[in-house]
Backbone of each chain as ProteinMPNN parsed JSONL, in Angstrom:
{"seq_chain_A": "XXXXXXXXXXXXXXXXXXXXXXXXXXXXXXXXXXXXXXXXXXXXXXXXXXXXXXXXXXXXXXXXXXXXXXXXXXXXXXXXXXXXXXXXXXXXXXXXXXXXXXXXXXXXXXXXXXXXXXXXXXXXXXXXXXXXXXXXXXXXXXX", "coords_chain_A": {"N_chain_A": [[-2.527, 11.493, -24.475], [0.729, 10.576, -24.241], [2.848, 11.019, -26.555], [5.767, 10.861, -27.187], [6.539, 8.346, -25.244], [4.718, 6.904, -25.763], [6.111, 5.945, -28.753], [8.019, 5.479, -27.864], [8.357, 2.828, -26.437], [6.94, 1.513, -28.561], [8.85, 1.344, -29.835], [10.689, -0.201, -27.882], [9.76, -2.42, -27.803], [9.82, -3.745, -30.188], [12.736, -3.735, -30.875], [12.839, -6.307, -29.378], [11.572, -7.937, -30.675], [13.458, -9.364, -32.847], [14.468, -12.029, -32.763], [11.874, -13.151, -33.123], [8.791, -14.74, -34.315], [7.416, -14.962, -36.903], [4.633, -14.637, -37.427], [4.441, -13.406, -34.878], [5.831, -10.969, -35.342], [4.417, -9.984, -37.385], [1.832, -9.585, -35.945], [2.862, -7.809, -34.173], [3.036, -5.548, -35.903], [0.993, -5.362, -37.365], [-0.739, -4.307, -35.016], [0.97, -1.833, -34.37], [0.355, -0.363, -36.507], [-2.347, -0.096, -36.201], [-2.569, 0.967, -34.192], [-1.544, 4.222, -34.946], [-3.464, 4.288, -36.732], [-5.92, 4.914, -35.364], [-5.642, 7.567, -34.026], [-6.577, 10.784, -33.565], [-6.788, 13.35, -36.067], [-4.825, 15.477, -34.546], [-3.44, 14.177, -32.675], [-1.827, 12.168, -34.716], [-0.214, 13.727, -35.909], [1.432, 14.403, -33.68], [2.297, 12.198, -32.931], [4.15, 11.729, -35.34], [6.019, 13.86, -35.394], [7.338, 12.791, -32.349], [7.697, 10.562, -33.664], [10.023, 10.777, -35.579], [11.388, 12.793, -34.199], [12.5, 10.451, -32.5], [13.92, 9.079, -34.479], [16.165, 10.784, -35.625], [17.252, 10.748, -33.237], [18.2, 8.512, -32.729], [20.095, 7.601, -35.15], [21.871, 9.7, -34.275], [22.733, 8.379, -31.885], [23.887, 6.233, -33.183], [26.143, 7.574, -35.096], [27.231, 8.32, -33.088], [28.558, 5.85, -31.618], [30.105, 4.727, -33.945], [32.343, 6.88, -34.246], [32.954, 6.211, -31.607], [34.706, 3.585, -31.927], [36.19, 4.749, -34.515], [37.417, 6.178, -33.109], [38.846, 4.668, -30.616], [40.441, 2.854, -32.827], [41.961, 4.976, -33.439], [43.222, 6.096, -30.97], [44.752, 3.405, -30.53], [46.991, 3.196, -31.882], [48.885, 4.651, -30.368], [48.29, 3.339, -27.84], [50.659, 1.816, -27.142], [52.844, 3.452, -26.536], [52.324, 5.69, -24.655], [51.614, 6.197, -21.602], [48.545, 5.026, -19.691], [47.851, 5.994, -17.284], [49.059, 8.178, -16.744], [48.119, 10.03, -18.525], [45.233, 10.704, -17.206], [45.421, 11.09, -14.975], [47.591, 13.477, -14.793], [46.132, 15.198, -16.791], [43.592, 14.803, -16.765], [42.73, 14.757, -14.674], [42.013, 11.921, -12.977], [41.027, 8.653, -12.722], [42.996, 5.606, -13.723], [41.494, 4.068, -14.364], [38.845, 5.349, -15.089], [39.408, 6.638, -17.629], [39.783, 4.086, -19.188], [37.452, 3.037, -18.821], [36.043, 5.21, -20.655], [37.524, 5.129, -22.979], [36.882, 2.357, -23.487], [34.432, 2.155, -24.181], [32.568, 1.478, -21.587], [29.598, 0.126, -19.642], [28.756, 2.279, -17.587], [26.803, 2.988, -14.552], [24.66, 1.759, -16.146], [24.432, 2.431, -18.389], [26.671, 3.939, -21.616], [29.61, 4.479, -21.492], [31.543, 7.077, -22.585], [33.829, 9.836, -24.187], [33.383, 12.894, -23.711], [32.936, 15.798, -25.81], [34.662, 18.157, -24.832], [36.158, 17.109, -23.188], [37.459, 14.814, -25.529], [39.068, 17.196, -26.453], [40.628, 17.963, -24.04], [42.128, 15.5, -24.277], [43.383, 15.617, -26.69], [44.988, 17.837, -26.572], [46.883, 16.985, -24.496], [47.956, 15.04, -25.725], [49.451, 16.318, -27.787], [50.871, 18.067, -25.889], [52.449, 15.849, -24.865], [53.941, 14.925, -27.003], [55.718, 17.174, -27.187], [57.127, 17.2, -25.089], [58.656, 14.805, -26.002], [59.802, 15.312, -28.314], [61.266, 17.652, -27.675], [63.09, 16.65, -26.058], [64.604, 14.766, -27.251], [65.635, 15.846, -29.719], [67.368, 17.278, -27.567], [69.469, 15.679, -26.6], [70.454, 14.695, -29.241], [73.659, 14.28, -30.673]], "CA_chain_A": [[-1.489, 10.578, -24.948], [2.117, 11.027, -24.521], [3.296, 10.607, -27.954], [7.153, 10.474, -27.3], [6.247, 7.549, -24.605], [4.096, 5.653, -27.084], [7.06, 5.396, -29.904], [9.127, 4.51, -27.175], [7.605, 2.003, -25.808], [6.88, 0.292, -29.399], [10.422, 0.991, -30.338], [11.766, -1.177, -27.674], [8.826, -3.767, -27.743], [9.869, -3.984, -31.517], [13.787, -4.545, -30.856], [12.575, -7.317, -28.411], [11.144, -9.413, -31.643], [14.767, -9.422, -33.665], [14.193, -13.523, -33.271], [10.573, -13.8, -32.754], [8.507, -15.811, -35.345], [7.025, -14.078, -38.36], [3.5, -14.242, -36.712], [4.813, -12.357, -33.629], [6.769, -9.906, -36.373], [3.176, -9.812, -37.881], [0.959, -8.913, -34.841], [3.369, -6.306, -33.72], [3.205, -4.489, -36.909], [-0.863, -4.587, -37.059], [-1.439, -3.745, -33.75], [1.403, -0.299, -34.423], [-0.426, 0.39, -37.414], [-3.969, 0.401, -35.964], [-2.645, 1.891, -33.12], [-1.367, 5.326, -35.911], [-4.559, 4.794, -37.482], [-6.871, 5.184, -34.23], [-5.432, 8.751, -33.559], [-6.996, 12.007, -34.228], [-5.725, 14.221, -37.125], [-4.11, 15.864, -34.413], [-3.106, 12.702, -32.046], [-1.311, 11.482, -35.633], [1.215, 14.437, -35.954], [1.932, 14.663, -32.456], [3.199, 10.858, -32.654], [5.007, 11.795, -36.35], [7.215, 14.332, -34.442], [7.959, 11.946, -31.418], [8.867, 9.648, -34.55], [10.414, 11.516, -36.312], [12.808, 13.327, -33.148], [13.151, 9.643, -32.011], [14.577, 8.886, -35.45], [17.223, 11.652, -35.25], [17.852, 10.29, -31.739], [19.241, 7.483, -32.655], [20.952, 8.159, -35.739], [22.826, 10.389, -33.328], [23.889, 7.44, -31.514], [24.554, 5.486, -34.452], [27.223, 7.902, -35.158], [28.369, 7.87, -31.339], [29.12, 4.381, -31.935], [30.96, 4.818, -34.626], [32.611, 7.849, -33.525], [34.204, 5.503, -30.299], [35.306, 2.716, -32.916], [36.835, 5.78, -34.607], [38.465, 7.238, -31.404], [39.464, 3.674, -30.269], [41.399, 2.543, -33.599], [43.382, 5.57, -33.36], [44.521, 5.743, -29.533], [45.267, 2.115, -30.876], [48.111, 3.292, -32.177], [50.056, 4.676, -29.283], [47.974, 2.891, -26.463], [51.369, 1.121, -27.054], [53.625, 4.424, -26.3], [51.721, 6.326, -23.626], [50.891, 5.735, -20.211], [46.71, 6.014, -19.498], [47.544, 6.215, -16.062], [49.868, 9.232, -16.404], [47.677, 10.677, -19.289], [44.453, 10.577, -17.059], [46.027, 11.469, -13.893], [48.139, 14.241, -15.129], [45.19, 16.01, -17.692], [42.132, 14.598, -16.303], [42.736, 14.727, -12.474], [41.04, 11.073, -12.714], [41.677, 7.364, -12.387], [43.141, 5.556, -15.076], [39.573, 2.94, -14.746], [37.932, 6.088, -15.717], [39.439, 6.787, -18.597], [39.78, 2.862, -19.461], [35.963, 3.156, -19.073], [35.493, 5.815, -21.907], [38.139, 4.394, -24.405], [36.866, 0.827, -24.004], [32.663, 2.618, -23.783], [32.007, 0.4, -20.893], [28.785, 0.274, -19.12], [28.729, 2.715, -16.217], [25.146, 2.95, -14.486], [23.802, 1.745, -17.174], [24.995, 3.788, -19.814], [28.024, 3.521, -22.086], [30.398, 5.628, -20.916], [32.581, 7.894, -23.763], [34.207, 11.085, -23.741], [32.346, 14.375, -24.296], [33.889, 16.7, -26.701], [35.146, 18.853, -23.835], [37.233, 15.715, -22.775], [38.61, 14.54, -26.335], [39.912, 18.19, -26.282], [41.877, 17.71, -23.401], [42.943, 14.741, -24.384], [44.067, 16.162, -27.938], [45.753, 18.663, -25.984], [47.568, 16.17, -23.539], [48.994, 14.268, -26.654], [50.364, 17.191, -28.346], [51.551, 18.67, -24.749], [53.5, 14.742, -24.592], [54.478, 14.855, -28.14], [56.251, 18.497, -27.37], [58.055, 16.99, -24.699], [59.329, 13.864, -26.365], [60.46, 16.415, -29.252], [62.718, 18.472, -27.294], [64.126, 15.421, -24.903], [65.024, 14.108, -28.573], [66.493, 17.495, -29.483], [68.558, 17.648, -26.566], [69.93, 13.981, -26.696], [70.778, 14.715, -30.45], [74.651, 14.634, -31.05]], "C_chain_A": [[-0.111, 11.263, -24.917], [2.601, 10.85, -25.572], [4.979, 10.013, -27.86], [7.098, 8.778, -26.338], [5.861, 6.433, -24.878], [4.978, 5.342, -28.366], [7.946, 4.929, -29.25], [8.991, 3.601, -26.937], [7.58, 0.959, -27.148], [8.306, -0.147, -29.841], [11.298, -0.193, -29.758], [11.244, -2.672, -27.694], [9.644, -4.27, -29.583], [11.409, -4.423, -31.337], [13.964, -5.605, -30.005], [12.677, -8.7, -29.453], [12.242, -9.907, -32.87], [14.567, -11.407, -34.084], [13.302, -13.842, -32.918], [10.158, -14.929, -34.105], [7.984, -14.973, -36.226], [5.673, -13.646, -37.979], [3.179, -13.456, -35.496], [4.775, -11.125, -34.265], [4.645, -9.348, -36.902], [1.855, -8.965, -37.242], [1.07, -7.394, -34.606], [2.967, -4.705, -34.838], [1.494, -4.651, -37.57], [-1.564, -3.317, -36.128], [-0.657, -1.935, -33.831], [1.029, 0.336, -35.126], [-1.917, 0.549, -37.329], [-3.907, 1.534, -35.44], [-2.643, 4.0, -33.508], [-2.891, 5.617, -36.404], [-5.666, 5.3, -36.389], [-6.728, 6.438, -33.966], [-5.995, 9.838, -33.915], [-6.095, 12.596, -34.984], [-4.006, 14.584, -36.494], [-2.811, 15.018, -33.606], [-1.7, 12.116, -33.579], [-0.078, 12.654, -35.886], [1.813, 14.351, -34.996], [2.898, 13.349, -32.737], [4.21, 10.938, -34.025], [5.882, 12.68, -36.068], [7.495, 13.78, -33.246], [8.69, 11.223, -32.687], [9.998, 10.213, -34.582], [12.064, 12.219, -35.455], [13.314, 12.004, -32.759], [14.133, 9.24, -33.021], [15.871, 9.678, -35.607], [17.867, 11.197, -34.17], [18.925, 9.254, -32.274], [19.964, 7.119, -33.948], [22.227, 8.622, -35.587], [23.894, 9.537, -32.765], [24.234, 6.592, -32.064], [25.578, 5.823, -34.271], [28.275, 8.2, -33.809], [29.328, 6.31, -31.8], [30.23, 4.217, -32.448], [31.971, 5.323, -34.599], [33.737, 7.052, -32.504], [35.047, 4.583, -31.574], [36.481, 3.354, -33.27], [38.173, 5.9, -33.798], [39.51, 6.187, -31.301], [40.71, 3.385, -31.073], [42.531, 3.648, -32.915], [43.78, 6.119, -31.835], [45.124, 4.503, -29.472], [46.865, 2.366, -31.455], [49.335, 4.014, -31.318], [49.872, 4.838, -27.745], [49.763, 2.376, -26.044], [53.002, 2.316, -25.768], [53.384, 5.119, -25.162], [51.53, 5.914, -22.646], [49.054, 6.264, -20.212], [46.768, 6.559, -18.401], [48.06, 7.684, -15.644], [48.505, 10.344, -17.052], [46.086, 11.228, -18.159], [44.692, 10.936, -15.498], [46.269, 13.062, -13.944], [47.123, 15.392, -15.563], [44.04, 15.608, -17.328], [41.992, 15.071, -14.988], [41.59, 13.355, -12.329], [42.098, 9.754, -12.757], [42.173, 6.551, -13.611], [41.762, 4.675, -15.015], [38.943, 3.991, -14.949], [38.047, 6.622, -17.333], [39.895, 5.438, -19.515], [38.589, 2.834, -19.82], [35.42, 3.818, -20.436], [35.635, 5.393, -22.974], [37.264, 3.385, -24.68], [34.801, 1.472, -24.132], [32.162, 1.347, -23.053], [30.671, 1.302, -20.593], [28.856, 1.035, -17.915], [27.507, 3.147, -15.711], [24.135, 3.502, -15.27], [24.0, 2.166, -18.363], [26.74, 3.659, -20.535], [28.561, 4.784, -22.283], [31.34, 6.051, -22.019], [32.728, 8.986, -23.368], [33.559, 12.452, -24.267], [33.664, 15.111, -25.144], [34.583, 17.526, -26.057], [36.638, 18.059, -23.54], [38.158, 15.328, -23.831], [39.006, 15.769, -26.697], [41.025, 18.693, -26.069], [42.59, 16.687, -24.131], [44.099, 14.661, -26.014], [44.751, 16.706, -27.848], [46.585, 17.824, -25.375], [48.589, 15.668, -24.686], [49.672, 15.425, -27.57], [50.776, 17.74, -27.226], [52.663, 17.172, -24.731], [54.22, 14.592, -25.639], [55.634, 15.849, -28.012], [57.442, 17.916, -26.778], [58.994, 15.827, -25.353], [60.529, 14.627, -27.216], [61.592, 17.168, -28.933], [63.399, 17.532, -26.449], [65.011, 14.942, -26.429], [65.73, 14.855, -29.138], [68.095, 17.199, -29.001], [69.391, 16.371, -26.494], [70.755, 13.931, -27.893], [72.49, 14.979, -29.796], [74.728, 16.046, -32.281]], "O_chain_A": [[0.127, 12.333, -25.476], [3.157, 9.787, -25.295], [5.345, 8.95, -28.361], [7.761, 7.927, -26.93], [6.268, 5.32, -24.545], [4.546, 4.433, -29.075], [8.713, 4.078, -29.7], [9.982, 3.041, -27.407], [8.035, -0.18, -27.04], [8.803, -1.244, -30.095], [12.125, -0.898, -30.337], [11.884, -3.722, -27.637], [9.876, -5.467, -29.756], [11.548, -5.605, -31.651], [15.119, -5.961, -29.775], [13.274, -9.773, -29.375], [11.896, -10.727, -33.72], [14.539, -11.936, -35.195], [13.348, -14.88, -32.259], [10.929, -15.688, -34.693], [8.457, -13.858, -36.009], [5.39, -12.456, -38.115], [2.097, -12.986, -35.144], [3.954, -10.258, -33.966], [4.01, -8.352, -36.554], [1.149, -8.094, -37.75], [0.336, -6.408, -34.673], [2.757, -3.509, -34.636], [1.058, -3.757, -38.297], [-2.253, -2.302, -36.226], [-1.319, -0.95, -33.507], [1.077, 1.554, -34.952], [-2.609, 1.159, -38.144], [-4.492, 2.595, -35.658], [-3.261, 4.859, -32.88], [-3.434, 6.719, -36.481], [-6.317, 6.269, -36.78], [-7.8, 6.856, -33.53], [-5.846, 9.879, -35.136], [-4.879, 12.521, -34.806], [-2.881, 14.405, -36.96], [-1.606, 15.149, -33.824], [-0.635, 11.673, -33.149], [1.055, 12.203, -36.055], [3.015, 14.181, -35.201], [4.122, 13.471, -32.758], [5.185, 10.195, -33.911], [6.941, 12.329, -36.587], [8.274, 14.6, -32.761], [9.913, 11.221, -32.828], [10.87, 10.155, -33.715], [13.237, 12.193, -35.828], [14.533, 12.001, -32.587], [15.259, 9.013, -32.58], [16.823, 8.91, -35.749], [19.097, 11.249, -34.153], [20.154, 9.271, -32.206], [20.591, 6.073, -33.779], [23.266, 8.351, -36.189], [25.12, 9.592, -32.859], [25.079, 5.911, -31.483], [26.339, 5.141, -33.585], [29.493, 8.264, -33.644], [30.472, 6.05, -32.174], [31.223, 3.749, -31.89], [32.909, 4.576, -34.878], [34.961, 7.18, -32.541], [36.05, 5.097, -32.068], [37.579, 3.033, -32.814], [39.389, 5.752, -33.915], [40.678, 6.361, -31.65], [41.827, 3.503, -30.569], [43.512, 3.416, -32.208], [44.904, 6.616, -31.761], [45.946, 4.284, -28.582], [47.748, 1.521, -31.311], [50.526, 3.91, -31.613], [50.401, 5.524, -26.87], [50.166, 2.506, -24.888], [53.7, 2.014, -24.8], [54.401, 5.218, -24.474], [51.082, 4.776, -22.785], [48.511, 7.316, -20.549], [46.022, 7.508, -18.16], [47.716, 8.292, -14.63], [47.986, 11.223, -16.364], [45.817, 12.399, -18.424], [43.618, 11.013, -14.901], [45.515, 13.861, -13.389], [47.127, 16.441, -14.919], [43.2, 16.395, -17.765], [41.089, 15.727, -14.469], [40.517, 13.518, -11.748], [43.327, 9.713, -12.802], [41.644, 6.92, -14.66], [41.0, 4.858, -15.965], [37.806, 3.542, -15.101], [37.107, 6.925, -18.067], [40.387, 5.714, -20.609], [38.349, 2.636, -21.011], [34.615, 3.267, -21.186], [34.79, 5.183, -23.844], [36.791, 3.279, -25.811], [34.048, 0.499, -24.124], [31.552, 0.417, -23.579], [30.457, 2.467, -20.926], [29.067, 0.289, -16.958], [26.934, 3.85, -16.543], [23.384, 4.473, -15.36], [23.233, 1.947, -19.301], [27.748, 3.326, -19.911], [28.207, 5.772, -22.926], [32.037, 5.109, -22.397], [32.088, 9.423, -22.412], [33.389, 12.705, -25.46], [34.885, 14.968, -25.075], [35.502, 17.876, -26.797], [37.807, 18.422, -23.673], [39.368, 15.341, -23.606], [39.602, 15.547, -27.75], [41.897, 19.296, -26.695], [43.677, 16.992, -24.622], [45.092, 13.988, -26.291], [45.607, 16.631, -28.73], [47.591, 17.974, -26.068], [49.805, 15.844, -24.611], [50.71, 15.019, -28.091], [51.677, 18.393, -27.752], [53.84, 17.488, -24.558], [55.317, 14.082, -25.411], [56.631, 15.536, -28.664], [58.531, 17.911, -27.351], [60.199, 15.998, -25.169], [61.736, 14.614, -26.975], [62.605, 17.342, -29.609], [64.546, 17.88, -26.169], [66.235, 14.851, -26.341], [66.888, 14.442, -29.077], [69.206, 17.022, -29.499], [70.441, 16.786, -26.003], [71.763, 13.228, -27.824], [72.698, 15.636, -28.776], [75.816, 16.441, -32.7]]}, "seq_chain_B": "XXXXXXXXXXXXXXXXXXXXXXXXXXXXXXXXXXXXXXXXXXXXXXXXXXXXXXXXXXXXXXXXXXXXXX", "coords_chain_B": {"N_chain_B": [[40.273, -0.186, -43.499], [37.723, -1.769, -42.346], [39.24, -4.157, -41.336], [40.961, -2.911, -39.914], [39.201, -2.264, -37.986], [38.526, -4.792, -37.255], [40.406, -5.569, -35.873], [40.896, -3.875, -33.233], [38.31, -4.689, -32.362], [38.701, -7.735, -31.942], [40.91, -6.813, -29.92], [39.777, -6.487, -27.709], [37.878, -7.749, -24.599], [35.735, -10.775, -23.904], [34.034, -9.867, -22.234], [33.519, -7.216, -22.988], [33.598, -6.996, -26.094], [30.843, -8.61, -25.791], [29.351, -6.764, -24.586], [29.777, -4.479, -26.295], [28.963, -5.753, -28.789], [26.146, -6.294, -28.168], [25.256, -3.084, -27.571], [25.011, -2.25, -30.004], [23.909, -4.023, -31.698], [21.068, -3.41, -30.106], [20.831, -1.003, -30.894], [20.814, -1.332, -33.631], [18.366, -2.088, -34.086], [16.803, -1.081, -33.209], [17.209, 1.142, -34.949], [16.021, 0.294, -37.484], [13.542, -0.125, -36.455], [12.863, 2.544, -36.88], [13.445, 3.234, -40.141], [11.46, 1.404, -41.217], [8.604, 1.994, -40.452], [8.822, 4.725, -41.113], [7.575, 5.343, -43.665], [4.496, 5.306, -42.919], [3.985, 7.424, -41.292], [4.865, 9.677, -42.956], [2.474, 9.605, -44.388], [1.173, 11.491, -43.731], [2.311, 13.702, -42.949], [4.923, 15.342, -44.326], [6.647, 16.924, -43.627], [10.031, 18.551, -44.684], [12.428, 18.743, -43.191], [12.079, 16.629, -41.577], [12.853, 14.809, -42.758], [14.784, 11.753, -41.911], [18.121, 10.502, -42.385], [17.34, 7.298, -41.912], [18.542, 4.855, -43.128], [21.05, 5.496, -44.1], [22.381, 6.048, -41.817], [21.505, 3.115, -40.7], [23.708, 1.593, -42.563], [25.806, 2.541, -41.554], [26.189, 1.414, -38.935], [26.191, -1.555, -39.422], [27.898, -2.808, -40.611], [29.371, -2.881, -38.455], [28.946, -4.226, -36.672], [29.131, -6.965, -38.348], [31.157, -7.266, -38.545], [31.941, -7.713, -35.627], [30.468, -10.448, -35.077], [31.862, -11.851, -36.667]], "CA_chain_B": [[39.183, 0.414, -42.583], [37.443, -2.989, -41.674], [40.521, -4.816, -41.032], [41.403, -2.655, -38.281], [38.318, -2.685, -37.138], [38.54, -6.46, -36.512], [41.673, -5.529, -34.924], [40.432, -3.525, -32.179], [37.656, -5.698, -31.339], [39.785, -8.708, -31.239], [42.127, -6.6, -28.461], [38.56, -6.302, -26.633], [38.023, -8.935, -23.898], [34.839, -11.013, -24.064], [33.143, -8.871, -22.061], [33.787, -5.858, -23.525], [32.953, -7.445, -26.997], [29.771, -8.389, -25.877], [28.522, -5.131, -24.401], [29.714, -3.659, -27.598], [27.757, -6.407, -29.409], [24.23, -5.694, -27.489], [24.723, -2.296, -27.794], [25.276, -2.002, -31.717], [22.347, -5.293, -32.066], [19.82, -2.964, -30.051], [21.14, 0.266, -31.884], [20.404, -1.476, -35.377], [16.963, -2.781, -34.139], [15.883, 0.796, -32.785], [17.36, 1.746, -36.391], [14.946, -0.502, -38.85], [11.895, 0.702, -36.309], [12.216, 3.976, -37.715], [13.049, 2.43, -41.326], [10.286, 0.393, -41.488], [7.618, 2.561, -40.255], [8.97, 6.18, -41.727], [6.413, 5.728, -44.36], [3.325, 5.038, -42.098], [3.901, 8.738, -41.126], [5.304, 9.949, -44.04], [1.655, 9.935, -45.485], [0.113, 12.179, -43.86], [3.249, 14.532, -42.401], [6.128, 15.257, -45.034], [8.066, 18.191, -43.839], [11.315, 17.695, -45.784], [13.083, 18.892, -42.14], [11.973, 15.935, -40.457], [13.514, 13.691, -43.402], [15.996, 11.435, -41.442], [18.539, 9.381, -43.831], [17.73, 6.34, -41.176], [19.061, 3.91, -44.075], [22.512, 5.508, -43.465], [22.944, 4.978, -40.053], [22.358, 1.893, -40.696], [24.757, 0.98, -43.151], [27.55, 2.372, -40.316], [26.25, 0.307, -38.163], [25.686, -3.423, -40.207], [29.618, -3.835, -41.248], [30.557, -2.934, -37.443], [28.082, -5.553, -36.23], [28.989, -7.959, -39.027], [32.741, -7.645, -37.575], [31.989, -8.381, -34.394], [30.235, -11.412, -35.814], [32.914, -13.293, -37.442]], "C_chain_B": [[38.997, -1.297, -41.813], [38.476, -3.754, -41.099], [40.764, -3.998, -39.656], [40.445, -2.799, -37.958], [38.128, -3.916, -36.689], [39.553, -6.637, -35.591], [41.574, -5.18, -33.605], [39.137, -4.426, -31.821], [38.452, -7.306, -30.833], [40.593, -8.193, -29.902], [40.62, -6.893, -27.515], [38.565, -7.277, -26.029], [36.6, -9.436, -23.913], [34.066, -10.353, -23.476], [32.8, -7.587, -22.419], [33.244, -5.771, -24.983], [31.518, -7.552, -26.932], [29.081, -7.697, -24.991], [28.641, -4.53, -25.428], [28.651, -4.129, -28.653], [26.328, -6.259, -29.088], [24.235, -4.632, -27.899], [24.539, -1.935, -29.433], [23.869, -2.926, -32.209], [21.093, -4.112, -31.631], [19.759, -1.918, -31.003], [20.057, 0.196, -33.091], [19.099, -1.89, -35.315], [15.73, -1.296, -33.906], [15.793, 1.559, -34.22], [16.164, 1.48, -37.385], [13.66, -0.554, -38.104], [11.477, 1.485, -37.062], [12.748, 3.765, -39.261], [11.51, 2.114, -42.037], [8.886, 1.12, -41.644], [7.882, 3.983, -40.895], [7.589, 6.126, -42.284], [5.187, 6.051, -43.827], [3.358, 6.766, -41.776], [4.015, 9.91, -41.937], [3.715, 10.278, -44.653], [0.923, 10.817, -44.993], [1.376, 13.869, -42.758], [4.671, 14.086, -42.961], [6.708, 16.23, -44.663], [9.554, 17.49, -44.082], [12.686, 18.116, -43.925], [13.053, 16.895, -41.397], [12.12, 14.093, -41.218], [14.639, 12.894, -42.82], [16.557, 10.164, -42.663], [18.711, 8.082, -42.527], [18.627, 5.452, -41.866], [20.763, 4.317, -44.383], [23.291, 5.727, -42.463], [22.746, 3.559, -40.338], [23.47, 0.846, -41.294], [25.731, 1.87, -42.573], [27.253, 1.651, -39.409], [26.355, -1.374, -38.032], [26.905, -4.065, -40.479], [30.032, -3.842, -39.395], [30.091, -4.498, -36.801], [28.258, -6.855, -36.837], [30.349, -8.468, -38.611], [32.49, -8.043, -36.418], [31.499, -9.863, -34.471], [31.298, -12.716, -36.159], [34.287, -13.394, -36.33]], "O_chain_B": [[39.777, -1.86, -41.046], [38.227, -3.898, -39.902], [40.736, -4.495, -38.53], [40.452, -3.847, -37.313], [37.504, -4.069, -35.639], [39.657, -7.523, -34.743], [42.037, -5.934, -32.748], [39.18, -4.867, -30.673], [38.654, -7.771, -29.711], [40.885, -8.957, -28.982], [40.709, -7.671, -26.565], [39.233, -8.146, -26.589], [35.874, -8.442, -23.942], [33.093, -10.065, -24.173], [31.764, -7.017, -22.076], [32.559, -4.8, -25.301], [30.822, -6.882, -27.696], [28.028, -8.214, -24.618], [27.647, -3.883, -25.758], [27.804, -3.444, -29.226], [25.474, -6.106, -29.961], [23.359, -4.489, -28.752], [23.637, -1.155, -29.742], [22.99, -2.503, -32.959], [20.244, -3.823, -32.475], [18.853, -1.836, -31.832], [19.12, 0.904, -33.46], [18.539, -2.101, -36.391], [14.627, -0.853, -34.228], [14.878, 2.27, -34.637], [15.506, 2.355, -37.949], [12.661, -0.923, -38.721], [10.443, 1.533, -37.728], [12.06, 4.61, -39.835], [10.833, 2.503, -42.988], [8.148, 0.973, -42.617], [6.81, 4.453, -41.275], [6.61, 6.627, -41.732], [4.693, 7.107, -44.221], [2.364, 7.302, -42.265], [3.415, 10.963, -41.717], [3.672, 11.235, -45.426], [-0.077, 11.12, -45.644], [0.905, 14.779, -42.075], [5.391, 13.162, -42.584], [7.534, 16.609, -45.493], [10.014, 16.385, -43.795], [13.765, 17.526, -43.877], [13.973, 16.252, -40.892], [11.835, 12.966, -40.814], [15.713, 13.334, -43.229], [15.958, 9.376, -43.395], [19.839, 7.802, -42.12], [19.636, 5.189, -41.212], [21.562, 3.496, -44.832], [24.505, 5.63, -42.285], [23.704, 2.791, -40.247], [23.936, -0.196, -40.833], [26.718, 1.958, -43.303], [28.218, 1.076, -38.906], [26.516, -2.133, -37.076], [27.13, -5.271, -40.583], [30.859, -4.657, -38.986], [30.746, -5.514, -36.571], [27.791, -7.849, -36.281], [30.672, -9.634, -38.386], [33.067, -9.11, -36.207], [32.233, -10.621, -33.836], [31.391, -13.927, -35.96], [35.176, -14.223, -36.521]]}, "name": "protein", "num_of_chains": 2, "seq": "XXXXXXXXXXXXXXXXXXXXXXXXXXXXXXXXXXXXXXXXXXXXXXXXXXXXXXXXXXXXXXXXXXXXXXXXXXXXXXXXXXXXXXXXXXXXXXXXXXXXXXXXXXXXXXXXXXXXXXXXXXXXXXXXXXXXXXXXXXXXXXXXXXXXXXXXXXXXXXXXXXXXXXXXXXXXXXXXXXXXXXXXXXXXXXXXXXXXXXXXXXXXXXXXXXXXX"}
């Protein structure tokens, strides 16, 4: 038995039944609890660490989620000021639809595309490297 | 907090909304698997390591989902 394979597998059969009927809801949750009980001693841990890491898993991307939301609000506040195309050009060496892609976490094959910690780095860096310059253009402009 | 958050999904464009909406709906359904069932394992394998607080992931995930919602 693959254990990680078999919690996967019910996991997504189980977010399938979100609007099933109560007798669907019912089945499912017999048939996953025979299925626990059928296992050998050792068969039954093996699948409580697949849980168990799958549970952490997605926790994880809980807080991804959240995390972009996060991110999003606040480049919300001087999507207005910035160029993406310069910002993403300039500090990425990329397109601005790639970094449109991360902000907005589109789908890119398959997968919702965000920025690795490597990336909101740069891009932490980029906005205090554009902040510097505004600073001294503002400076120098001063009467 | 919430308030902006209704703010930025409002800028979102319907498609963008609902990819965010699927993915946050399956998220929270993958979430209250391992909810639901913890115990079932729980009785016969407690290491206190392999305690996850699923029940607060999902309350960050239930207000974002409830915004996208309204």
């Amino acid at each position: 038995m693959d254990a990680k394979k078999e919690i996967e597998k019910f996991k997504k059969e189980f977010a399938t039944l979100r609007n099933a009927t109560s007798e669907k809801k019912a089945e499912f949750d017999a048939r996953f609890k025979n299925f626990i009980a059928s296992q050998s001693k050792e068969g039954k841990k093996e699948l409580a660490g697949a849980f168990f890491e799958g549970a952490k898993q997605e926790c994880e991307k809980a807080k991804e989620i959240a995390n972009y939301i996060d991110i999003r609000l606040k480049m919300d506040k001087i999507l207005d000021i910035v160029s993406i195309a310069y910002i993403s050009e300039k500090y990425f060496h990329k397109s601005r639809s790639w970094f449109t892609q991360r902000l907005n976490n589109n789908i890119v094959n398959g997968v919702p595309a965000s920025f690795s910690k490597e990336e909101l780095k740069v891009l932490s860096d980029a906005l205090s490297d554009i902040s510097d310059v505004m600073k001294s253009t503002a400076r120098s402009i001063a009467c | 907090m919430l308030n902006k958050q209704k703010e930025i999904f409002n800028m979102l464009n319907k498609k963008e909304r609902q990819e965010l909406k699927a993915l946050i709906e399956e998220e929270e359904e993958y979430l209250r698997f391992f909810a639901l069932y913890e115990k079932e394992f729980k009785k016969f394998e407690s290491k206190r390591e392999w305690e996850i607080a699923v029940d607060e992931c999902l309350d960050i995930l239930i207000p974002l989902y409830r915004q996208l919602n309204d």
